[in-house]
C-alpha positions as CSV (number, residue, x, y, z in Angstrom):
1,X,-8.7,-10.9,-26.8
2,X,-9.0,-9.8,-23.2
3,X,-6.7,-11.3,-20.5
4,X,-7.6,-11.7,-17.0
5,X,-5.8,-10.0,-14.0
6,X,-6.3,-11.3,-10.3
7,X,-5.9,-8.3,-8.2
8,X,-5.9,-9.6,-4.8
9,X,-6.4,-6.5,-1.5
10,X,-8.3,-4.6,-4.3
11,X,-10.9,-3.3,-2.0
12,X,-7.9,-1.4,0.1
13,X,-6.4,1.5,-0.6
14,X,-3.9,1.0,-3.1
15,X,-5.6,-1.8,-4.5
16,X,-8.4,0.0,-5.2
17,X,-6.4,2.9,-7.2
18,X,-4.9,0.6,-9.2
19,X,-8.2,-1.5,-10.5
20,X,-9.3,1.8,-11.2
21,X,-5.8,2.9,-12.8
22,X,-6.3,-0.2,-14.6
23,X,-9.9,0.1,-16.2
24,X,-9.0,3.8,-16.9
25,X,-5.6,2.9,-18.7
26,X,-6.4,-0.4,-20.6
27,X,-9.2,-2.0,-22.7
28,X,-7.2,-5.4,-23.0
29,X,-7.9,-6.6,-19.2
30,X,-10.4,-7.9,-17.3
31,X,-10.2,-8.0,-13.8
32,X,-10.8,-10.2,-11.0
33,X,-10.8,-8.7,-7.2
34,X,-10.1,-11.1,-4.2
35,X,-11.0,-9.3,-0.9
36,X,-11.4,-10.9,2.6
37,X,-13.4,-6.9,3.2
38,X,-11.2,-7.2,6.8
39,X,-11.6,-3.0,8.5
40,X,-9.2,-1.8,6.1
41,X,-11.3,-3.3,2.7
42,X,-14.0,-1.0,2.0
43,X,-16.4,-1.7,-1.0
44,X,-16.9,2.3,-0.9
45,X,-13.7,2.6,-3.1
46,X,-15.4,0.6,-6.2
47,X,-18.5,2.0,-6.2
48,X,-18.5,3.5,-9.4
49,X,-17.0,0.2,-11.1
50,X,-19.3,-2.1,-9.5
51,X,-21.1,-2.2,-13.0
52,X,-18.6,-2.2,-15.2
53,X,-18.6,-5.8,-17.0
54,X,-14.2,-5.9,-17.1
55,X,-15.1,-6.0,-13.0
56,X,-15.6,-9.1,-11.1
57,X,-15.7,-8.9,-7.0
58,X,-15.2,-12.4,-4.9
59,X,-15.6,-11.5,-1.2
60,X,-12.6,-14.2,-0.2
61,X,-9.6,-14.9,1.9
62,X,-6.3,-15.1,0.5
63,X,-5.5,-18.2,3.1
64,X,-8.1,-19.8,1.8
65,X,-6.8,-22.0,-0.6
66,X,-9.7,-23.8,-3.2
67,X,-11.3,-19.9,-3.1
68,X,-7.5,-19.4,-4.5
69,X,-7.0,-22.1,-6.6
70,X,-10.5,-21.3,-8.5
71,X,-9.6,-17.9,-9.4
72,X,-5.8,-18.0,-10.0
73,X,-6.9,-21.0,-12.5
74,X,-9.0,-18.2,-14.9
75,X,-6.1,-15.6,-14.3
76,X,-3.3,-14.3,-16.4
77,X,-1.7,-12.2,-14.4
78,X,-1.9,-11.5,-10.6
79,X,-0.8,-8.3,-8.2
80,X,-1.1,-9.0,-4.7
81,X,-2.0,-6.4,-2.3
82,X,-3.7,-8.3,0.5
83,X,-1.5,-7.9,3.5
84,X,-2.5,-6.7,7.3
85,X,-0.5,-3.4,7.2
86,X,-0.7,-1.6,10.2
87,X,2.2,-1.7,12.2
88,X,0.9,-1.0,16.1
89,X,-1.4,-4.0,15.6
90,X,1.2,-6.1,14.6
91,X,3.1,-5.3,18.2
92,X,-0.6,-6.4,19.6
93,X,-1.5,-9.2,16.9
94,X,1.7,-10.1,15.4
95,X,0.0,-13.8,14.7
96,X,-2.9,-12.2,11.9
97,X,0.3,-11.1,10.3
98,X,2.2,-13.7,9.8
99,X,-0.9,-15.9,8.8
100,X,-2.0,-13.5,5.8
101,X,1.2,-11.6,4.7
102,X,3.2,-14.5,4.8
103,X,0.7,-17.7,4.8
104,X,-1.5,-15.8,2.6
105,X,1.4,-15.4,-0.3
106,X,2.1,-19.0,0.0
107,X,-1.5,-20.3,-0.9
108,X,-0.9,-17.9,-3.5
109,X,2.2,-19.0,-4.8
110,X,1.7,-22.6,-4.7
111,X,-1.7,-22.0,-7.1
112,X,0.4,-20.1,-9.8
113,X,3.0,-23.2,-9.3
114,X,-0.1,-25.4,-10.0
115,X,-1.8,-23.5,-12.9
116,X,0.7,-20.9,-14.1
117,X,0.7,-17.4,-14.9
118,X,2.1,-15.0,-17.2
119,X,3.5,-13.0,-14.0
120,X,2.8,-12.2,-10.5
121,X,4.0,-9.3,-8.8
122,X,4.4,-9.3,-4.7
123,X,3.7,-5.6,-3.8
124,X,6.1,-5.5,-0.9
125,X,7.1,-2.2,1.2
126,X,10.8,-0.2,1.4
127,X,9.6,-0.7,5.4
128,X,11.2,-4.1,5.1
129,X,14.6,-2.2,5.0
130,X,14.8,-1.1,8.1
131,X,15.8,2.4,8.6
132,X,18.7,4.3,7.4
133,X,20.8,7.4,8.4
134,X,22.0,8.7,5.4
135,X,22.0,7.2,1.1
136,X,19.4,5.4,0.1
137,X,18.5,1.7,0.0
138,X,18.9,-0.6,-3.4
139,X,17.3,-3.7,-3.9
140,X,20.4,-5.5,-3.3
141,X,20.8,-4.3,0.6
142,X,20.3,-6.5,3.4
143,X,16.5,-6.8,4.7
144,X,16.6,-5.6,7.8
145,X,12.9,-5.5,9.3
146,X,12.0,-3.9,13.0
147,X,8.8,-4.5,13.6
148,X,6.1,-8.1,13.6
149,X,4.5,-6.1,9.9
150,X,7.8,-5.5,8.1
151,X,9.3,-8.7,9.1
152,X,5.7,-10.8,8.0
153,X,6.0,-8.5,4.7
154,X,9.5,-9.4,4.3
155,X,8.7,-12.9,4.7
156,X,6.5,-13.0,2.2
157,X,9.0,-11.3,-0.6
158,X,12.0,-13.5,-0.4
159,X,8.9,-17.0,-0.1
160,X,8.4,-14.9,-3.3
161,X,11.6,-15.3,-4.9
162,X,11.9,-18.3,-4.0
163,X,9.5,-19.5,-6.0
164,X,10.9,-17.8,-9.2
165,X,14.4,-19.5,-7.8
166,X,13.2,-22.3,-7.3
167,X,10.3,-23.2,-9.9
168,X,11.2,-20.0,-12.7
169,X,7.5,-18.9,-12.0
170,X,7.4,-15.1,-13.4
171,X,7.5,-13.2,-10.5
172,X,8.6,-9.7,-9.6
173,X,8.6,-8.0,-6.2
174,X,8.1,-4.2,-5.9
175,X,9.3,-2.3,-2.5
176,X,7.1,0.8,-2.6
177,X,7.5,3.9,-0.1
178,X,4.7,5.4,1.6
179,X,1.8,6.2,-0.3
180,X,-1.1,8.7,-0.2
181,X,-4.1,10.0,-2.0
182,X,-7.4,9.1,-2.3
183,X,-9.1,6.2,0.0
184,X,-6.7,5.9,2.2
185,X,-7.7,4.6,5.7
186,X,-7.6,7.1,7.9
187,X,-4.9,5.1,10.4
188,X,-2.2,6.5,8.0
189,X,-0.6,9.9,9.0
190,X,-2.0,12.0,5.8
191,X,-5.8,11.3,6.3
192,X,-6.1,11.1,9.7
193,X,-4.5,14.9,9.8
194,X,-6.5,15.9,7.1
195,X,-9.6,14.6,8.8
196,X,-8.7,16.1,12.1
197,X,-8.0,19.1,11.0
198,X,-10.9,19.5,9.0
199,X,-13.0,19.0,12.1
200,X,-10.7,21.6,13.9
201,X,-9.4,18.3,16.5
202,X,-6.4,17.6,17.7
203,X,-3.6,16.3,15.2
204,X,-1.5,13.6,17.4
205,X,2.3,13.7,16.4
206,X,4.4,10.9,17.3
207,X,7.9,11.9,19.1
208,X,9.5,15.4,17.8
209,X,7.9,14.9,14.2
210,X,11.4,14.5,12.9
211,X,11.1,11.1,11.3
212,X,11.8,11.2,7.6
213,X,9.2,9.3,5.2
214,X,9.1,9.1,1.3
215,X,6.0,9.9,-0.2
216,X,4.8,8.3,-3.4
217,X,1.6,9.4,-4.8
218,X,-0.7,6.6,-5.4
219,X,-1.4,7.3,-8.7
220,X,2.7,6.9,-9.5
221,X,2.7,3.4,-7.7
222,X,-0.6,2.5,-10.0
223,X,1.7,3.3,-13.0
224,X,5.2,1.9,-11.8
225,X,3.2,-1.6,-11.3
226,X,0.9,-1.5,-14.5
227,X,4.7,-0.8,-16.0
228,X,6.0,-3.4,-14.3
229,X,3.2,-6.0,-15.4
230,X,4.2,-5.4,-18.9
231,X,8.2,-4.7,-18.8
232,X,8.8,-5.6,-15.9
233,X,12.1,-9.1,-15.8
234,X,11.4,-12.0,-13.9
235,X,13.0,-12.9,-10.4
236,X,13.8,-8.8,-9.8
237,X,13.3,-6.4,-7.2
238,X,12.0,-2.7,-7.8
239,X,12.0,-0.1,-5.5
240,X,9.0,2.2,-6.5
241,X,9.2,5.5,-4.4
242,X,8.5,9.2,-5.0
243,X,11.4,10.7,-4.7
244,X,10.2,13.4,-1.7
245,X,11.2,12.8,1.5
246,X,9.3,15.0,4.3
247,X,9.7,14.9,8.4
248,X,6.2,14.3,9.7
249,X,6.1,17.5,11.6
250,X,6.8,19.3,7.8
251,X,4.0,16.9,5.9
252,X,1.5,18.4,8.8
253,X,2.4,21.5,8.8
254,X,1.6,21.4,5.0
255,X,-2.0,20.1,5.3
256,X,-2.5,22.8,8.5
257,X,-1.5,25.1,5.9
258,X,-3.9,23.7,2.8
259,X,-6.7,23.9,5.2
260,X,-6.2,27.2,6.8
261,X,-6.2,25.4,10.5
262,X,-3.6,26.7,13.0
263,X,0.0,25.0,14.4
264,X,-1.9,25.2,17.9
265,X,-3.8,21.8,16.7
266,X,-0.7,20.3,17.0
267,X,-0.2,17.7,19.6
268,X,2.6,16.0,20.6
269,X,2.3,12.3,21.7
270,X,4.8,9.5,23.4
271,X,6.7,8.3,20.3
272,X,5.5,4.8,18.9
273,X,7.9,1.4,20.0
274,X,10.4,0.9,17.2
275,X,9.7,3.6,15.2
276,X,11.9,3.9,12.4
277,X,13.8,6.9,11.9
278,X,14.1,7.4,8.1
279,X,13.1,5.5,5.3
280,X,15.1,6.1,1.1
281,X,14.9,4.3,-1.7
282,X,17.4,4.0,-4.5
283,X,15.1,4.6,-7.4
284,X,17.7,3.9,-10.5
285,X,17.0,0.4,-11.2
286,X,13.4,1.4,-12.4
287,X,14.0,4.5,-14.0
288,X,16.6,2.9,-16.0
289,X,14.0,0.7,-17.4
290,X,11.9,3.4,-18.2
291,X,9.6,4.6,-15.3
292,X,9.4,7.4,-13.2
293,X,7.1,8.9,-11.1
294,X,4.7,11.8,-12.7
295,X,3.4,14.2,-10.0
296,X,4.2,16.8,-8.3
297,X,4.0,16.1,-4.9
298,X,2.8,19.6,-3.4
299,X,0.0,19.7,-6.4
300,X,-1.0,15.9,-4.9
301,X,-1.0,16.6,-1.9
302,X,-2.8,19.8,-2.5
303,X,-5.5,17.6,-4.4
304,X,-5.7,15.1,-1.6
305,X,-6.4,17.8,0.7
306,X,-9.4,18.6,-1.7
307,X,-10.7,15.2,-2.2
308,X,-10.8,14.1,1.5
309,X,-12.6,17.6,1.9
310,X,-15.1,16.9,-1.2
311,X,-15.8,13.1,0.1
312,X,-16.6,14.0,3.8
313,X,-19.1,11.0,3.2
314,X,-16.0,8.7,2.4
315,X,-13.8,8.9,5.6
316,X,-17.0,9.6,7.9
317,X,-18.7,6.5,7.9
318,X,-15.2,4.9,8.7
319,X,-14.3,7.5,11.6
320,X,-17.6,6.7,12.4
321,X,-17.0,2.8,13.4
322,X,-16.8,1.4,16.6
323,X,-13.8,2.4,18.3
324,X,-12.1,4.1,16.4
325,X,-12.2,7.6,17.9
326,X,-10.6,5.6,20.7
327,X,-8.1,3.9,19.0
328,X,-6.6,6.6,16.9
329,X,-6.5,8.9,19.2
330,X,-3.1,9.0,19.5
331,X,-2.1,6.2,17.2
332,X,-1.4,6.3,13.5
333,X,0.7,4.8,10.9
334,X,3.2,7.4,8.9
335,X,3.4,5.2,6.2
């Protein structure tokens, strides 16, 4: 018999790989996708899924709660991905941040409270951290978030243990480090450079390019929570990362490289307020429970590369929106 998993954020970019990841991987789950379709939810990623009858797509907001209620009501299981997650907006708009990252996860949480599920997993980010000179973070370290995102995000994960503290619903949080691969929004570092270089423009690096990122490939993450929503314990934290930490200046050089564009397209640009310095994640508490990540990160990058090039169509008819040539221009998230 077929369960029922509420993926909430499914039409973003991680969301989207893993309802994919999911149908690919499983017979035993059908899925339901929650999506508010803000900028960053594009209906583009599902296409070839739209048919498929495990599928089900609710255009919805997370804040709102009987749209909530309903669905969490059919579900089994949840993972929620809906979350505002670009950083310079949140110095602009701090407030959208705060209403669905943190607001958002409470309508959530208070409908599993009401209905029950079998888990829920809060897909957090190692951004809520803070940044760190040397070592690595574990899920026991102090939250230390620097920015309106990673302080609405990190809201959102301890109002999500508390609800396993207080009320023993099943949940689990994940902290996951930057991601990339296919559909990404081209705000995030990898795309936007790929993009740009692509067309031979300009690829705007923050500061001196010296700030150190993890990168987990998307595909990995899809796996580490599909793990997690079947061995994953109750009330715990997992930090889900790659394991390849990169300087920005060294991940473009990289896709210069993979695209046969010169260093010249480089640009330096006035650093971004609060930019963190290094993010690391301590990655033994999952891989002692059996998971680690799969791919080789040059081969994944190299077949991101490839994919943004094969799905011009894809990123186009985003770069293509109203003001965004304008806004990116020498703004990005390297996350």
């Amino acid at each position: 018999m077929r369960k029922t998993l509420l993926v909430t954020g499914g039409a973003g970019f991680i969301g989207s790989n893993f309802i994919h990841y999911v149908l690919d991987n499983t017979s035993d789950l059908e899925i339901i996708n929650l999506d508010k379709l803000t900028y960053a939810g594009n209906p583009d990623n599902l296409k070839s899924i739209e048919k498929d009858p495990r599928y089900r797509f609710v255009k919805g907001d997370i804040c709102h709660e009987k749209t909530v209620d309903e669905l969490v009501k059919e579900a089994d299981m949840a993972v929620n991905f809906a979350a505002e997650t670009h950083v310079d907006r949140s110095l602009m708009h701090a407030g959208s941040f705060i209403q669905t990252d943190v607001y958002g996860t409470f309508i959530l949480l208070e409908a599993m409270r009401k209905h029950g599920l079998e888990k829920f997993i809060q897909v957090s980010t190692d951004e809520v951290y803070g940044s760190i000179e040397s070592g690595s973070f574990k899920e026991t370290d102090v939250l230390n978030p620097r920015n309106p995102y990673s302080a609405s995000k990190a809201g959102a994960d301890r109002l999500a243990y508390s609800f396993f503290a207080t009320y023993g619903l099943p949940i689990i949080i994940t902290r996951a480090s930057n991601n990339f691969g296919p559909y990404q929004h081209p705000e995030k570092v990898i795309p936007l450079f790929i993009s740009n270089a692509i067309d031979k423009n300009p690829l705007p690096l923050y500061g001196d390019g010296l700030n150190v990122r993890d990168w987990l490939y998307v595909q990995d993450h899809c796996s580490a929570l599909f793990f997690l929503l079947r061995k994953g314990a109750a009330g715990e934290v997992y930090n889900v990362g790659g394991g390849n930490e990169m300087t920005n200046i060294e991940i473009t050089r990289m896709i210069l490289s993979e695209l046969g564009r010169p260093e010249s397209l480089i640009k330096p640009v006035k650093d971004r307020l609060g930019h963190d310095r290094r993010y690391s994640l301590s990655l033994e508490k999952i891989k002692d429970i059996g998971w680690q990540p799969e791919h080789d990160f040059h081969e994944a990058l190299k077949y991101t590369v490839r994919w943004y090039c094969e799905n011009e169509w894809w990123w186009r008819k985003v770069k293509d929106r109203k003001g965004f040539s304008d806004y990116y221009r020498a703004q990005y998230e390297d996350r």
